[in-house]
C-alpha positions as CSV (number, residue, x, y, z in Angstrom):
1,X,59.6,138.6,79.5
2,X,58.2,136.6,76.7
3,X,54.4,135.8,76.3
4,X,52.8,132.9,75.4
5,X,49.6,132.7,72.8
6,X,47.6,131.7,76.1
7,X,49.1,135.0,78.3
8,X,48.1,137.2,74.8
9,X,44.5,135.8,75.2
10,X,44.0,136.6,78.5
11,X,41.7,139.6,79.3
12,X,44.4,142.8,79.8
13,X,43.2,143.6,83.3
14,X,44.2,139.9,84.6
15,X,47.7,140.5,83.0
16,X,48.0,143.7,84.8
17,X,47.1,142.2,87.8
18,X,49.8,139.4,87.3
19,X,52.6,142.0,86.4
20,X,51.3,144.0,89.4
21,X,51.9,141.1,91.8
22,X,55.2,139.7,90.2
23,X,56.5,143.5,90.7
24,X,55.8,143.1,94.6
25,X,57.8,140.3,94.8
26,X,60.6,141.4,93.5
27,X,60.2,144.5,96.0
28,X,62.2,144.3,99.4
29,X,64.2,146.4,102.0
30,X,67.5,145.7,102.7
31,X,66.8,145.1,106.3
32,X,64.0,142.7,105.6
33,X,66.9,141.1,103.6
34,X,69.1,141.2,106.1
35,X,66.9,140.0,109.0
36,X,65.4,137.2,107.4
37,X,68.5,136.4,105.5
38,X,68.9,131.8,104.9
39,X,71.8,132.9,107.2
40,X,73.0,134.5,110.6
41,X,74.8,137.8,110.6
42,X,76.7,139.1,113.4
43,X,78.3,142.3,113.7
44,X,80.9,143.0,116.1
45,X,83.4,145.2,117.8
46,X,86.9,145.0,117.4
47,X,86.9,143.9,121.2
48,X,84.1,140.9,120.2
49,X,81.1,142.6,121.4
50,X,77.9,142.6,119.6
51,X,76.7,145.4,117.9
52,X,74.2,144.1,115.7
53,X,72.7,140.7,115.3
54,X,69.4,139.2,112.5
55,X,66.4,137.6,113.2
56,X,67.5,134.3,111.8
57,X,70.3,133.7,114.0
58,X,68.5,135.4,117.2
59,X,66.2,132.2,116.0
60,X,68.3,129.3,115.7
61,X,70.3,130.2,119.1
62,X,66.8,130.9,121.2
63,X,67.8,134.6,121.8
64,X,66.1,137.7,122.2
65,X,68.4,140.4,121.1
66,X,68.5,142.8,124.2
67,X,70.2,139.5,125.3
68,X,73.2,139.6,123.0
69,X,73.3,143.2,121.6
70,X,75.9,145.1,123.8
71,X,75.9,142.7,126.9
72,X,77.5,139.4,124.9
73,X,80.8,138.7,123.1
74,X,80.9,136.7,120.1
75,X,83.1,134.2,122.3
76,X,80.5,134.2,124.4
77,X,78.3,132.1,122.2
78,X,81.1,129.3,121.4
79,X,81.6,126.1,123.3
80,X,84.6,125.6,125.6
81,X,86.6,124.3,122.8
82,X,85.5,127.0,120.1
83,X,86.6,129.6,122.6
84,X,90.3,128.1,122.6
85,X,90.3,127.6,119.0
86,X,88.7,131.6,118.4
87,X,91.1,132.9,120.5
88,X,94.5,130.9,119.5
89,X,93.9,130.6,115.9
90,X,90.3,132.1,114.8
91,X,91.0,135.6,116.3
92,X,95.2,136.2,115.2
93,X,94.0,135.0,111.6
94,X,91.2,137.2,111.4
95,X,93.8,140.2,113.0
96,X,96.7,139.6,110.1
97,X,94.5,138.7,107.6
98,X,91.6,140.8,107.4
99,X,89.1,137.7,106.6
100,X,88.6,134.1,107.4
101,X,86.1,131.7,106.0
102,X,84.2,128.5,106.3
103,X,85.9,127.9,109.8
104,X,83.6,125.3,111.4
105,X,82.4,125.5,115.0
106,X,79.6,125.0,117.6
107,X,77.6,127.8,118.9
108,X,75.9,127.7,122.4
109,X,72.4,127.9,121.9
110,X,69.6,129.3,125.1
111,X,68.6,126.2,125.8
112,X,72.0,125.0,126.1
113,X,71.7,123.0,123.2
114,X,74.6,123.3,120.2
115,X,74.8,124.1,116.9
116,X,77.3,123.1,114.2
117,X,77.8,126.6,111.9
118,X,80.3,127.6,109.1
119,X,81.6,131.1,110.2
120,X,82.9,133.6,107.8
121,X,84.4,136.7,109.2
122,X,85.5,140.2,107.4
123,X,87.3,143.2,108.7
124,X,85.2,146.0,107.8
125,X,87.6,149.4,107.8
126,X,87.2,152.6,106.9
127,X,88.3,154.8,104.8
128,X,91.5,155.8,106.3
129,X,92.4,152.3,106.1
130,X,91.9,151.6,109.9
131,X,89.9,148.6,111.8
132,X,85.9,149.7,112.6
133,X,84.4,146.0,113.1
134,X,83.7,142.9,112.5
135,X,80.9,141.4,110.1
136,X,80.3,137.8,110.6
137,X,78.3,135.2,108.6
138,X,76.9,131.8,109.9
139,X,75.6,129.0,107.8
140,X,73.9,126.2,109.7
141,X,76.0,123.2,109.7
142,X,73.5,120.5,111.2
143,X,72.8,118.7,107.7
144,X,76.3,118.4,106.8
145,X,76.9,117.9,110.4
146,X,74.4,114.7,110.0
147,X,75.9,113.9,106.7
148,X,79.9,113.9,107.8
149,X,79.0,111.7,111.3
150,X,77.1,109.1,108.6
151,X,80.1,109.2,106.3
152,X,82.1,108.5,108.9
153,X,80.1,105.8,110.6
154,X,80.1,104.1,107.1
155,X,83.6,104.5,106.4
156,X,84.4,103.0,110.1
157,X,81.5,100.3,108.9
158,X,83.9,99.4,105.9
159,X,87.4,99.5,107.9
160,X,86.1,97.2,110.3
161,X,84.6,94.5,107.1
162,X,88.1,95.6,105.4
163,X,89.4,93.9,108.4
164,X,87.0,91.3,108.5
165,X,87.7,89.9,105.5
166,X,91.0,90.3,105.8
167,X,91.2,88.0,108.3
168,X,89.7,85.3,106.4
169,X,91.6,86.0,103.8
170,X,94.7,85.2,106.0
171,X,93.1,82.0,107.3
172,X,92.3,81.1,104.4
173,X,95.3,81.6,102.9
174,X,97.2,79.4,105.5
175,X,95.0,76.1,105.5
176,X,96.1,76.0,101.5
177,X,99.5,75.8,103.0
178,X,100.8,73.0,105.0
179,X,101.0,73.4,108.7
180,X,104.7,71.6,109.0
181,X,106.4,70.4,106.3
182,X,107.7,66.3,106.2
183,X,111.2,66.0,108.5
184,X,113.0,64.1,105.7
185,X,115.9,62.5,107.7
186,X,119.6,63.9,106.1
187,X,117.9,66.6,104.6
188,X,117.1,70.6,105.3
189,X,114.2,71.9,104.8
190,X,113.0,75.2,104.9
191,X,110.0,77.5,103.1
192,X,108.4,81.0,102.9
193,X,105.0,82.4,101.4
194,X,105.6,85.8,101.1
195,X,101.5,87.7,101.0
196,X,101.5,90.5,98.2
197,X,97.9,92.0,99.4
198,X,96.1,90.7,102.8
199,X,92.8,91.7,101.2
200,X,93.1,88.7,98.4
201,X,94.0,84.8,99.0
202,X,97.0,83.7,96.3
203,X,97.3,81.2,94.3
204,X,100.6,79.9,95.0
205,X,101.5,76.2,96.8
206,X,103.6,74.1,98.2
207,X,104.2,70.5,100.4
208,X,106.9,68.6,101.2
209,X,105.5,65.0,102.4
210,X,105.9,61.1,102.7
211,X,105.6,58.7,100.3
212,X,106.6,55.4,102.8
213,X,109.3,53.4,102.3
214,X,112.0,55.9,102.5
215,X,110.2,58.3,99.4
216,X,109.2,61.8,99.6
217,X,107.0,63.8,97.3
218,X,107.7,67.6,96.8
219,X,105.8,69.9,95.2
220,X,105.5,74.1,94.5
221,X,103.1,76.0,92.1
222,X,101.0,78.7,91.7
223,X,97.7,78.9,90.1
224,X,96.9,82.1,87.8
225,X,94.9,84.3,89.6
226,X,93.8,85.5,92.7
227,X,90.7,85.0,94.9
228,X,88.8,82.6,93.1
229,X,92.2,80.8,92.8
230,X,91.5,79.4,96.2
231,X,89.5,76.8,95.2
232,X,91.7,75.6,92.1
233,X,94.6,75.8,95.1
234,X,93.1,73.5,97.2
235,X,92.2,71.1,94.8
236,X,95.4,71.0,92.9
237,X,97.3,70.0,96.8
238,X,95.2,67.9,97.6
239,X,95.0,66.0,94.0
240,X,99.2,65.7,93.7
241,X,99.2,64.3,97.2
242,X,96.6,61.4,96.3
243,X,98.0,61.3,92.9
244,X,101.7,60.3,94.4
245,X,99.9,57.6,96.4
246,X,99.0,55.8,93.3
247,X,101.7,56.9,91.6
248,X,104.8,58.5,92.9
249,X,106.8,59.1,89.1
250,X,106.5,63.1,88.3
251,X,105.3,63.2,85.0
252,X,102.5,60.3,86.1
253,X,101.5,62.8,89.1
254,X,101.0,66.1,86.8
255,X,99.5,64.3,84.0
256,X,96.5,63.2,86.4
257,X,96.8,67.4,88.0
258,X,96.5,68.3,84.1
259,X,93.3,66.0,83.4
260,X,91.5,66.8,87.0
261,X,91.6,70.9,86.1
262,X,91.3,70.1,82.5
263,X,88.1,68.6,83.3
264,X,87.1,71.1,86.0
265,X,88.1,74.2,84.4
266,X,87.6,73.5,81.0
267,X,84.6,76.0,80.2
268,X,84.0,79.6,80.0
269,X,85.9,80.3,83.2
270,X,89.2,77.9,82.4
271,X,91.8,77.4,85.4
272,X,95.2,76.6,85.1
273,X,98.7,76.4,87.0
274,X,102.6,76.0,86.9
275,X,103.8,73.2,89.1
276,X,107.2,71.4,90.0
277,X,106.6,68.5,91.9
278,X,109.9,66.1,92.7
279,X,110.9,62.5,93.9
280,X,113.3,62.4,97.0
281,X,114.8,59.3,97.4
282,X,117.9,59.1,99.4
283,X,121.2,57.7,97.5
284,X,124.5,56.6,98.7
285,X,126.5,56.3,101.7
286,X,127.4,59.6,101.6
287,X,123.7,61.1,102.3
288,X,123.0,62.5,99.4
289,X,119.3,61.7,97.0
290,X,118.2,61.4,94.0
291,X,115.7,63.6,93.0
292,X,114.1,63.8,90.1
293,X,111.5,66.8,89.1
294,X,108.9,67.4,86.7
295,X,108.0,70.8,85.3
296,X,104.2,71.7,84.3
297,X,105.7,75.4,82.9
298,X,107.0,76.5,86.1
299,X,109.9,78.4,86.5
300,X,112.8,76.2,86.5
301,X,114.7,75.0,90.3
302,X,118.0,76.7,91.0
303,X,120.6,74.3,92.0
304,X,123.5,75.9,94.5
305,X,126.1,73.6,94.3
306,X,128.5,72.7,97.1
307,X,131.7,73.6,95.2
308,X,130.4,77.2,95.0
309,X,128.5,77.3,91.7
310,X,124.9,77.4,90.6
311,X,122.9,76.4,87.4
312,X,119.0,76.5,86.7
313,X,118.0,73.0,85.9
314,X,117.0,72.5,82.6
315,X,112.8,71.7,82.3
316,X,112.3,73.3,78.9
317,X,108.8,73.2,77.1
318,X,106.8,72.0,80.1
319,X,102.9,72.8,79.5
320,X,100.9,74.8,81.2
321,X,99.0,72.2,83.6
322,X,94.7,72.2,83.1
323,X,94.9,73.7,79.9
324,X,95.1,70.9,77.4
325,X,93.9,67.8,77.4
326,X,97.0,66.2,77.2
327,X,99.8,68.5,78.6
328,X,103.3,68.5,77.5
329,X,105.7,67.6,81.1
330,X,109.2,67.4,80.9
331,X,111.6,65.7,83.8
332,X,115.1,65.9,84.8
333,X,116.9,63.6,87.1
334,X,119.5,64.5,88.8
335,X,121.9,64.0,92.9
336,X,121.5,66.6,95.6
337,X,125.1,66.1,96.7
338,X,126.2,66.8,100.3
339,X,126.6,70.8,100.7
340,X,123.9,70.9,97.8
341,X,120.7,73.2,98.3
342,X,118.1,72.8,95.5
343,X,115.2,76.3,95.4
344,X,112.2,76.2,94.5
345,X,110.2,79.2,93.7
346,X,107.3,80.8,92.0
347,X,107.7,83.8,89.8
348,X,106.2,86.6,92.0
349,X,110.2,87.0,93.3
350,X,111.7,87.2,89.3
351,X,108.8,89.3,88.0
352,X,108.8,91.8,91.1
353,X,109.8,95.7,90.2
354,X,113.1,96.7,91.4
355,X,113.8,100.7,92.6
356,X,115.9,100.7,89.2
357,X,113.7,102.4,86.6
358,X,111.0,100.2,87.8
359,X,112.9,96.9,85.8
360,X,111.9,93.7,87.1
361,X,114.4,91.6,89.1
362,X,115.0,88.6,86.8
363,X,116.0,85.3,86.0
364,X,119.6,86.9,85.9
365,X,119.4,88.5,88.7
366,X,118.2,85.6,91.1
367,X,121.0,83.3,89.5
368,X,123.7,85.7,90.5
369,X,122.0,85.9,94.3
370,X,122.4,82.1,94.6
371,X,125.6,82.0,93.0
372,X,126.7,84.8,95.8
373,X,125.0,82.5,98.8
374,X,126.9,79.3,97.6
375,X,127.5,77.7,99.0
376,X,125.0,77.3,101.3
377,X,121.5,75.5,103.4
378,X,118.1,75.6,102.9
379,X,117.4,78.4,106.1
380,X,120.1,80.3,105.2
381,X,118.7,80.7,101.7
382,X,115.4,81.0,102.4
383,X,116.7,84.0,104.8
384,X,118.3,85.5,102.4
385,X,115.2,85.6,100.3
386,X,112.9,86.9,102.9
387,X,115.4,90.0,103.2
388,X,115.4,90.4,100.0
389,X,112.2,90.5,99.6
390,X,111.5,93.2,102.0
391,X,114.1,95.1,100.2
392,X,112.2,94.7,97.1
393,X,109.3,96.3,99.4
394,X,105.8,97.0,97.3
395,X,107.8,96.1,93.9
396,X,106.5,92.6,94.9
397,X,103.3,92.7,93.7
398,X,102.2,89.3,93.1
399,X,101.9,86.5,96.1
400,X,105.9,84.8,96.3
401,X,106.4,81.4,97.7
402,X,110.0,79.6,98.2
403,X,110.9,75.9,99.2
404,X,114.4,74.8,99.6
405,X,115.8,71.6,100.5
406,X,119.5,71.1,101.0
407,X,121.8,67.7,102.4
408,X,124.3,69.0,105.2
409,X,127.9,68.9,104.0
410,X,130.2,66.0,105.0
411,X,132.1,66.9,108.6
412,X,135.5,66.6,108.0
């Protein structure tokens, strides 16, 4: 052991002294040891009786050891439910085995009280190989005991604020969405809003509503985002409803969208959102409308034709709406015929993973899925959708919403 200056300066009879007490601490018997061991040791026969039993666990259980030695088994100190377990699983393991450790169970204490202990048990044999006893080991369990009935309190704490928030994540979610949609006479309607993750509110919207005088406004988007999205959500509904008051042309209603989040969002947090939004008017004596849609760089509208086809309808180089002061919108006018069904949908359905190499379902994909329904209705197709979607399963991982509108065929 090194020395330092101030041990060297010392007088020599001190530092014998000090050597002469650190030497009696290091002295011991091995059955001072093995009474007053930080742990319980138990030894037993091969029938479970005690033989041999130390001061610290006589302690812990209240005990005296003419109590235990010879007159108790080691079964005899377990709870009803130990017992079961020591003699259905603790004992045949220890049998085939030899040794089995940090098996946790409750021992009966004097008083009645119990105590939570980690048992270790080995097979002592001798030297012909055969059985003699049983040597047992028992570590007090109470602090972890305490610590796993904390951990579990808090994690039930969380599961139940999980839950909590997850329904207000729900309700939130469904006062952004319109309770009924418009009933547009001569047309279908029918929509979805397929959830991703209950624990976060999407972004994506949708409304079909009146206009008077025989006009309806229709609109889907989704907002970027999630969570804080909410807000932007709600106001971008509720601003293209007021905005088609004033004024029901498409490009008019998304240019006012664009300079309301533009002016909102425009700092170090910016907001922004994809948007179709659509004029109904109805057109002809044959029942079918005119529609004609504007695109803020949304994901254009399939068109299923009654004659069996069905085309994407061009909206190329619409802007992103909120992020420049003067977005880019492009329209296209065009007749919902009679048999027609017109989809609407945000791209949480293209983008989602397939089970093929993890690819995501497409553009492609979704054209040749409405090309197979035509032709077709609005519930029909949204049905279709929903099933796909749960055979897409957790490849969907971003917030889906569909709107289709569609004008019954003619009755022969």
């Amino acid at each position: 052991m090194s020395r330092t200056n101030g041990d060297q300066d010392r007088d020599p009879e001190e530092r014998v002294d000090d050597d002469q007490t650190f030497s009696a601490l290091l002295e011991y018997s091995a059955e001072d040891l093995y009474e007053h061991a930080p742990c319980g040791y138990l030894s037993t026969l091969l029938d479970g009786q005690i033989a041999k039993v130390n001061t610290t666990l006589l302690n812990w259980l209240g005990y005296e050891r003419g109590d235990l030695v010879s007159r108790r088994t080691f079964s005899d100190l377990l709870t009803v439910g130990g017992r079961l377990y020591h003699e259905t699983h603790f004992a045949p393991l220890l049998r085939m085995q030899g040794e089995i450790s940090g098996i946790a169970l409750e021992l009966k204490a004097a008083d009645g009280s119990r105590l939570p202990v980690l048992v270790t048990s080995r097979v002592k044999t001798g030297s012909n190989g055969q059985p003699l006893l049983i040597r047992t080991t028992v570590f007090d369990a109470r602090d972890r005991r305490a610590y796993e009935e904390e951990l579990l309190r808090a994690r039930q704490e969380s599961e139940r604020e999980r839950e909590r928030l997850r329904r207000l994540a729900t309700t939130l979610q469904q006062t952004l969405l319109p309770p009924v949609l418009a009933n547009v006479p001569g047309l279908d309607v029918a929509a979805h809003y397929h959830i991703a993750s209950v624990d976060e509110v999407g972004g994506d919207f949708y409304d079909l509503f009146s206009l008077g005088a025989g006009t309806w406004g229709l609109f889907l988007g989704d907002v970027r985002g999630k969570g804080a999205a909410a807000a932007v959500t709600s106001l971008a509904r509720y601003t293209l409803r007021a905005a088609a008051v004033y004024d029901p042309d498409p490009a008019v209603v998304l240019g006012n969208l664009n300079t309301v989040l533009n002016h909102e969002y425009n700092g170090t947090d910016p907001r922004f959102c994809t948007v179709l939004f659509g004029l109904l008017i109805p057109e002809g004596d044959d029942g079918g409308f005119r529609i004609t849609l504007a695109s803020g760089g949304h994901p254009p509208a399939l068109l299923i034709r009654a004659d069996g086809t069905a085309d994407y309808l061009p909206t190329p180089g619409g802007q992103l709406i909120g992020v420049l002061p003067d977005a880019r919108i492009t329209t296209i006018t065009f007749r919902l015929h009679p048999g027609d069904t017109l989809l609407l949908h945000t791209d949480g359905l293209t983008e989602a993973h397939t089970a093929v190499r993890g690819d995501r379902y497409g553009d492609d994909a979704l054209l040749d899925f409405g090309r197979a329904l035509a032709p077709t209705t609005a519930r029909h197709t949204i049905t279709a959708i929903r099933e796909l979607l749960d055979t897409l399963g957790t490849g969907v991982d971003d917030d889906t919403a569909v709107l289709a509108v569609s004008v019954p065929p003619l009755q022969p």
